[in-house]
NUFI-5263 format. One record per residue (C-alpha): residue in three letters; x, y, z. Coordinates in steps of 0.1 Angstrom, whole numbers, padded with zeros to 4 digits, always signed. Layout:
BEGIN
ALAXYZ;...
***
This chain:
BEGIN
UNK+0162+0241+0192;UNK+0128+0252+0200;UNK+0116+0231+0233;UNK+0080+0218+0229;UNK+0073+0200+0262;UNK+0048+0226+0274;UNK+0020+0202+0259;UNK-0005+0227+0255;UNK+0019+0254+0245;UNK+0006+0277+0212;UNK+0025+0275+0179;UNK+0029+0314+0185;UNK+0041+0308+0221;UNK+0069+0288+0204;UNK+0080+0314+0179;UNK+0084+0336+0206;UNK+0099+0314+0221;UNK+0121+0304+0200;UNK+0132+0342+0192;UNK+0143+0340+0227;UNK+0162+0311+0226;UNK+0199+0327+0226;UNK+0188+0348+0258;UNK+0176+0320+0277;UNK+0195+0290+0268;UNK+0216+0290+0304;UNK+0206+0256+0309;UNK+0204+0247+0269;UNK+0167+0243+0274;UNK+0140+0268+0278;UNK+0110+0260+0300;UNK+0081+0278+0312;UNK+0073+0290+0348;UNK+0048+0264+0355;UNK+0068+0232+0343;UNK+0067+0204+0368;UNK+0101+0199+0371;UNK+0101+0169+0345;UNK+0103+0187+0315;UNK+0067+0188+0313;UNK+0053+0219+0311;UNK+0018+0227+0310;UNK+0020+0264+0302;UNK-0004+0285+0282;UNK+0013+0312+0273;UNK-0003+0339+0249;UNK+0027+0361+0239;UNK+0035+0375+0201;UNK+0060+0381+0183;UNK+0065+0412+0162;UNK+0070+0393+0129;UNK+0041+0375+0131;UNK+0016+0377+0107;UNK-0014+0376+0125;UNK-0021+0338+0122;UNK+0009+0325+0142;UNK+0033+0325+0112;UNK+0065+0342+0125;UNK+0099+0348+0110;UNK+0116+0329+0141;UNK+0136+0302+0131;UNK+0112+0277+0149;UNK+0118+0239+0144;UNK+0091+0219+0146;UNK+0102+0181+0159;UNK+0082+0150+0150;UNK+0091+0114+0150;UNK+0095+0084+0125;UNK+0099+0050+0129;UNK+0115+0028+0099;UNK+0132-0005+0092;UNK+0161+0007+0088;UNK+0175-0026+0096;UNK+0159-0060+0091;UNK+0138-0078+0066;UNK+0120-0051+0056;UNK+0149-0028+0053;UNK+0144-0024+0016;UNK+0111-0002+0019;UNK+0124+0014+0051;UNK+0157+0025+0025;UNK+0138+0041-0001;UNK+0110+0053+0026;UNK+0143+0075+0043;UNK+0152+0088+0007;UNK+0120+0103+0002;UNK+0112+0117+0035;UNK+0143+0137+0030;UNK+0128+0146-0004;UNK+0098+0154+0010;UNK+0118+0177+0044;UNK+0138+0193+0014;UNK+0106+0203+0000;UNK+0086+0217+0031;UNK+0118+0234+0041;UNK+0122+0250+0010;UNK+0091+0271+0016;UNK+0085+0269+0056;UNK+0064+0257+0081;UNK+0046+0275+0109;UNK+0072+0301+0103;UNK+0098+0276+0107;UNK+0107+0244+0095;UNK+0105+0206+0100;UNK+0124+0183+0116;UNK+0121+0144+0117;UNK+0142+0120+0143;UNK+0142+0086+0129;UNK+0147+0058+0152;UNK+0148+0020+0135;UNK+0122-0009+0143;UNK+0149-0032+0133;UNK+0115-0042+0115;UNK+0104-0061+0144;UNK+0075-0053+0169;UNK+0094-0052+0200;UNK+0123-0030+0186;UNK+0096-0008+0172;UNK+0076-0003+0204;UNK+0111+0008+0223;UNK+0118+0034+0193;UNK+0083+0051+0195;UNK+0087+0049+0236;UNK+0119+0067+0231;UNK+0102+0093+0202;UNK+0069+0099+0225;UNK+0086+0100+0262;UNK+0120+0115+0257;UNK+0115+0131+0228;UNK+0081+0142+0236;UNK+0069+0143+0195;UNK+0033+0152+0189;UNK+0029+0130+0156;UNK+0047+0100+0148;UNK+0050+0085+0111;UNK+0054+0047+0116;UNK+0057+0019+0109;UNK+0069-0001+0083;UNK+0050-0036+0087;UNK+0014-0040+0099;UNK+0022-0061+0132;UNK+0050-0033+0142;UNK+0027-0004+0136;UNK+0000-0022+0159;UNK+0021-0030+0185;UNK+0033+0007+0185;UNK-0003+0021+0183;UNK-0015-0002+0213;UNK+0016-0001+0233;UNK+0029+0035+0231;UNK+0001+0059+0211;UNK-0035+0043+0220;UNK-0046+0064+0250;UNK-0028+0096+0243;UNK-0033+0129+0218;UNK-0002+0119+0196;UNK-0013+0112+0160;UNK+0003+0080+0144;UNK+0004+0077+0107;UNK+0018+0045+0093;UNK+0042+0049+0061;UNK+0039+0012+0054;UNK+0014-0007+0062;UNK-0015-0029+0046;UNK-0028-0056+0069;UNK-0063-0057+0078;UNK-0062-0056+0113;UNK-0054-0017+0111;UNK-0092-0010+0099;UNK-0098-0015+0136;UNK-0082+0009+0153;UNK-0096+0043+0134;UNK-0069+0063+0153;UNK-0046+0049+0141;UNK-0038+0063+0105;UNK-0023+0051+0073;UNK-0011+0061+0043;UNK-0010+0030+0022;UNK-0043+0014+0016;UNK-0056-0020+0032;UNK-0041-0054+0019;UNK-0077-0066+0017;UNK-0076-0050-0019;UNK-0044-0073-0023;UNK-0059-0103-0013;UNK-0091-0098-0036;UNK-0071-0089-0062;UNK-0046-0123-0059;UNK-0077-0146-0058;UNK-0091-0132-0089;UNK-0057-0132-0106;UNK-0051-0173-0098;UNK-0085-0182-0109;UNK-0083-0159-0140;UNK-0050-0177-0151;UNK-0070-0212-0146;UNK-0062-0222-0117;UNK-0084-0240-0088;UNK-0063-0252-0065;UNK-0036-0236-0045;UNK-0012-0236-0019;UNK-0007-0208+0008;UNK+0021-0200+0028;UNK+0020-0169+0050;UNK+0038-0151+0077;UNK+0028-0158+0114;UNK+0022-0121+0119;UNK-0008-0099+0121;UNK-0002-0086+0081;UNK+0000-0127+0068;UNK-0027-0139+0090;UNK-0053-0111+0079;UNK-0042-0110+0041;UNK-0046-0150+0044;UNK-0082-0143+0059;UNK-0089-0121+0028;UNK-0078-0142+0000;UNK-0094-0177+0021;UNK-0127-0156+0019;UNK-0123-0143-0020;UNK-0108-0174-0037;UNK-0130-0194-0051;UNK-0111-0226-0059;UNK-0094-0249-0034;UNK-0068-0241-0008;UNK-0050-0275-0010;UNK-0024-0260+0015;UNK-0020-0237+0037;UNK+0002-0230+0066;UNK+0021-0202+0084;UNK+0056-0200+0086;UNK+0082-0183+0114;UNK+0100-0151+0105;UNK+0139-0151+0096;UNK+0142-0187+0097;UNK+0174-0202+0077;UNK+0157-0228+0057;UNK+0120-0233+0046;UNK+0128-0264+0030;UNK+0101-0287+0049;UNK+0074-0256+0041;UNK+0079-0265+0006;UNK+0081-0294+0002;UNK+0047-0296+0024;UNK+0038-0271-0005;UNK+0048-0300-0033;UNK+0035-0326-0018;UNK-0001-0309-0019;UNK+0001-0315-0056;UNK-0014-0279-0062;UNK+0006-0261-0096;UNK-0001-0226-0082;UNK+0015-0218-0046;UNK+0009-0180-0029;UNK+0032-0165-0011;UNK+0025-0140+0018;UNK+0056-0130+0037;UNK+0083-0107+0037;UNK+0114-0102+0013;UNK+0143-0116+0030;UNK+0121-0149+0042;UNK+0108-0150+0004;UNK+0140-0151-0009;UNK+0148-0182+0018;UNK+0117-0201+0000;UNK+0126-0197-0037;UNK+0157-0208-0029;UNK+0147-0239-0011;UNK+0126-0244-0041;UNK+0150-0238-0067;UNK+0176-0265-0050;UNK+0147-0289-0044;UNK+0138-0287-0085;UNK+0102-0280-0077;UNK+0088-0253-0106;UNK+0055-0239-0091;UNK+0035-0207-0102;UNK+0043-0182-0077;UNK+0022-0158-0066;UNK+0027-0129-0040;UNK+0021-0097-0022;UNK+0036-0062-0019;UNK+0060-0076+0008;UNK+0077-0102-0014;UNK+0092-0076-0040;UNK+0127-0063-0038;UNK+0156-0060-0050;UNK+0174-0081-0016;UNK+0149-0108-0033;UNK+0162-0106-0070;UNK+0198-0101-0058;UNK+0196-0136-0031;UNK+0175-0156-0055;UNK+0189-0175-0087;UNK+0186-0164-0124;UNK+0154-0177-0136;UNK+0141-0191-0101;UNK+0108-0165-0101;UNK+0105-0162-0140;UNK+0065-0161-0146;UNK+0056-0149-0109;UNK+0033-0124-0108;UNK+0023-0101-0075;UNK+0002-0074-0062;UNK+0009-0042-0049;UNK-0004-0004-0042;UNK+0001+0016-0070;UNK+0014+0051-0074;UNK-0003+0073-0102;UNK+0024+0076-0124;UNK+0007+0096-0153;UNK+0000+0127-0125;UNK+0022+0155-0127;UNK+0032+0158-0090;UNK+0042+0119-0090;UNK+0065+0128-0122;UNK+0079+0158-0106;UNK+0086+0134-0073;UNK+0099+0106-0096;UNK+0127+0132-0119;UNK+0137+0143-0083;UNK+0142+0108-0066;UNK+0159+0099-0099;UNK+0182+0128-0098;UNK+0190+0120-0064;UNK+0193+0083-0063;UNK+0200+0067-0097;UNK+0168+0048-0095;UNK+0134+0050-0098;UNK+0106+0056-0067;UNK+0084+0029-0050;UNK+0043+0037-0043;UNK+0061+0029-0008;UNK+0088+0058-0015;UNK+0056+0078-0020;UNK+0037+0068+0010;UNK+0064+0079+0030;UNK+0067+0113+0013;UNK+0029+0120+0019;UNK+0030+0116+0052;UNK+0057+0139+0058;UNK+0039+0166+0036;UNK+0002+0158+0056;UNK+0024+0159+0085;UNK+0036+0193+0081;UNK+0000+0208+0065;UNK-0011+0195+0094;UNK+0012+0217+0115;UNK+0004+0249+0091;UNK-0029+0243+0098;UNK-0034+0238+0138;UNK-0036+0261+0158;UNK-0011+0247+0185;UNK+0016+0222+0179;UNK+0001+0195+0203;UNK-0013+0161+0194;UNK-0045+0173+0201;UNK-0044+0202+0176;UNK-0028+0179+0151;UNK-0056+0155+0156;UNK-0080+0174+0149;UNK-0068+0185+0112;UNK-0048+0158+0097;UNK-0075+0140+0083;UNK-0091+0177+0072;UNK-0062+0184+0052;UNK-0063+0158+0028;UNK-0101+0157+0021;UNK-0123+0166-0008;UNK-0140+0190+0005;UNK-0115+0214-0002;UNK-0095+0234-0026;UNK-0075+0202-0047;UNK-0039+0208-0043;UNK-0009+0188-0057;UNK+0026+0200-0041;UNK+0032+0214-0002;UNK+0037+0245-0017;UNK+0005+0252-0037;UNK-0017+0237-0001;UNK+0004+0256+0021;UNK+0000+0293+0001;UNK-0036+0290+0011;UNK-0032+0279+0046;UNK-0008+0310+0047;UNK-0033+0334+0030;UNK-0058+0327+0060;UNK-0072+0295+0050;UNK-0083+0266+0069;UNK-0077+0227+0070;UNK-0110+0227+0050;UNK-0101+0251+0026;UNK-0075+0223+0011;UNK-0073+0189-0006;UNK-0041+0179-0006;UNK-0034+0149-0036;UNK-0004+0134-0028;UNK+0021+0118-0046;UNK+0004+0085-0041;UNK-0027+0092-0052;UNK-0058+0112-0033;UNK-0059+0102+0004;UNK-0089+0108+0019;UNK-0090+0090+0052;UNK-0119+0068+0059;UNK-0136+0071+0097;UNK-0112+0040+0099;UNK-0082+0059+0093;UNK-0075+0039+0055;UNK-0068+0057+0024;UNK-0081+0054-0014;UNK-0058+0030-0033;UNK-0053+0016-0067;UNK-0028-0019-0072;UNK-0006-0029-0101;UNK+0006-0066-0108;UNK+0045-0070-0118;UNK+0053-0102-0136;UNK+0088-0115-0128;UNK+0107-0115-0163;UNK+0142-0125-0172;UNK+0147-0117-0135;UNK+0133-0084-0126;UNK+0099-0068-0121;UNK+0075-0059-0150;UNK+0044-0043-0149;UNK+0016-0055-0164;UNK-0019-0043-0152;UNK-0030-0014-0131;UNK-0065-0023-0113;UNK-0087-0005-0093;UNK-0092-0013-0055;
***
């Protein structure tokens, strides 16, 4: 394993390194003469390695380490599931062809999908583990708690797999790969008054992601909120939530929250006999919500999420491969989390060290359209190898083109599912 705790410490100075590694592994560590006894080196090293190619690019079996936080656990352990399956797509990919004359190496630690868990994980990744980018997190409030708690303050670049709620806009270094819920919200408000209706009633999660996607659609609707309230997380009955939601009289209720707490409500509602339109965001679909709901309890709901471009050749390629691999088809989540493991790793082709700072200062580069437009690891990082620069590329994800905003957000498109016969239909793509 190739030690990066020398923060300032050139991706050539870790090939060399790394070449190195089974004469000075005494210790199992290697270090540099100037370390400061804590594993934090702050050597500068300038050596080469014969194979190199002239742009750092060595033959050495370097391993480049960064970090991810996921729910691998929890109520949103449904996207952090299919988020794991293709980020090991996405590693078998990058691998297949190399990076920084090496490969790529993710440790995954679990948010248990909660903001305290989360900010102990990415303590652990950044501290210990001494990562230089961190992919994370699933949920809006976890990812800010990470980014303020653990990443605000320091070079390490934190790019959020999963993540929609407004609040993130704020913080432009803090990066993300799915686009803002505002989009969501804007989209919901339209949707209910489209479909007739001018009065509603809003539940939402007490949590950064339902208070700011509340905000939105409060802002965009134009009928009536006849109710609205937020609601705990992981609570084992909602039943006085809805019937507050009956008793408002309102035919159309909208739902933000989170799958497992969704699944709570429906069934409340289901018992209690009360038949409302249902409405909801990206966070209410899953299959833990079909599976813990019953037959027929949804039938007519429609919601709103990110959508992946499914008529692009690189999402199809993705799509066959997760198929092949899982049985089942991809998420735009699943792709979220596979673009950031490729922009994480054109990020490292493309830097000149493998520091935060150096990281920083590309990642957004390497996905704008200034550049050459690219649509697989492989095609982006043939150019990077032939001498080009993070300008020289474009990369187009599987999710759609990126191009971060000066407040970190991506471009986004949203498709509505309808619940029928009890499972998810789609049934509109719009534009953000």
């Amino acid at each position: 394993m190739v030690d990066r705790h020398g923060s300032n410490r050139t991706r050539r100075d870790i090939l060399t390194y790394g070449g190195a590694a089974g004469m000075l592994a005494v210790a199992g560590c290697i270090s540099t003469t100037d370390d400061d006894g804590n594993g934090n080196g702050n050597g500068n090293g300038n050596g080469t390695d014969d194979d190199d190619d002239g742009n750092g690019n060595g033959d050495d079996d370097a391993v480049y380490e960064i970090g991810m936080v996921d729910s691998l656990t929890g109520s949103l352990a449904d996207f952090g599931e299919r988020n794991q399956r293709a980020k090991d797509l996405a590693l078998e990919h990058v691998n297949a062809v190399g990076v920084g004359g090496g490969e790529l190496d993710i440790i995954v630690e679990d948010s248990e999908s909660e903001s305290q868990a989360g900010v102990s994980a990415a303590q652990k990744l950044v501290n210990q583990d001494n990562v230089p980018f961190l992919i994370g997190a699933v949920g809006s409030g976890v990812s800010l708690s990470i980014y303020e708690s653990v990443i605000q303050d320091t070079d390490v670049v934190q790019l959020s797999q999963n993540s929609t709620g407004l609040g993130l806009t704020d913080f432009p270094g803090l990066l993300r790969m799915s686009p803002s819920g505002r989009t969501q919200s804007v989209a919901l408000a339209d949707i209910i008054s489209e479909d007739g209706y001018d009065e509603v009633a809003v539940t939402y999660i007490n949590d950064e992601f339902g208070e700011s996607l509340y905000d939105a659609f409060e802002e965009a609707y134009d009928g009536t909120i006849a109710y609205e309230s937020a609601h705990n997380a992981e609570e084992a009955s909602y039943s006085s939530l809805v019937s507050e939601m009956n008793g408002s009289d309102a035919e159309a209720w909208l739902c933000i929250t989170y799958q497992q707490e969704f699944a709570t409500m429906v069934t409340d509602m289901f018992e209690s006999g009360y038949e409302p339109q249902l409405y909801g965001s990206d966070s209410n679909r899953g299959d833990t919500v079909i599976a813990n709901t019953p037959e027929g309890s949804m039938d007519g709901m429609k919601l709103v999420e990110p959508a992946a471009p499914e008529e692009q050749d690189n999402y199809q390629d993705f799509a066959a491969a997760f198929e092949d691999e899982h049985g089942e088809s991809p998420t735009a989540w699943s792709a979220f989390s596979y673009d950031c493991v490729v922009t994480a790793a054109l990020s490292i082709e493309a830097a000149d060290d493998f520091t935060g700072e150096a990281l920083g200062e590309v990642v957004r580069d390497v996905t704008r359209p200034e550049g050459e437009q690219v649509f697989t690891y492989e095609e982006a990082h043939a150019i990077l190898a032939d001498g080009g620069t993070a300008d020289d590329i474009d990369y187009q994800g599987v999710s759609g083109p990126i191009d971060f905003d000066e407040n970190g957000d991506p471009r986004g498109s949203l498709v509505v599912f309808e619940v029928q016969d009890h499972d998810y239909e789609a049934i509109e793509f719009r534009e953000s």
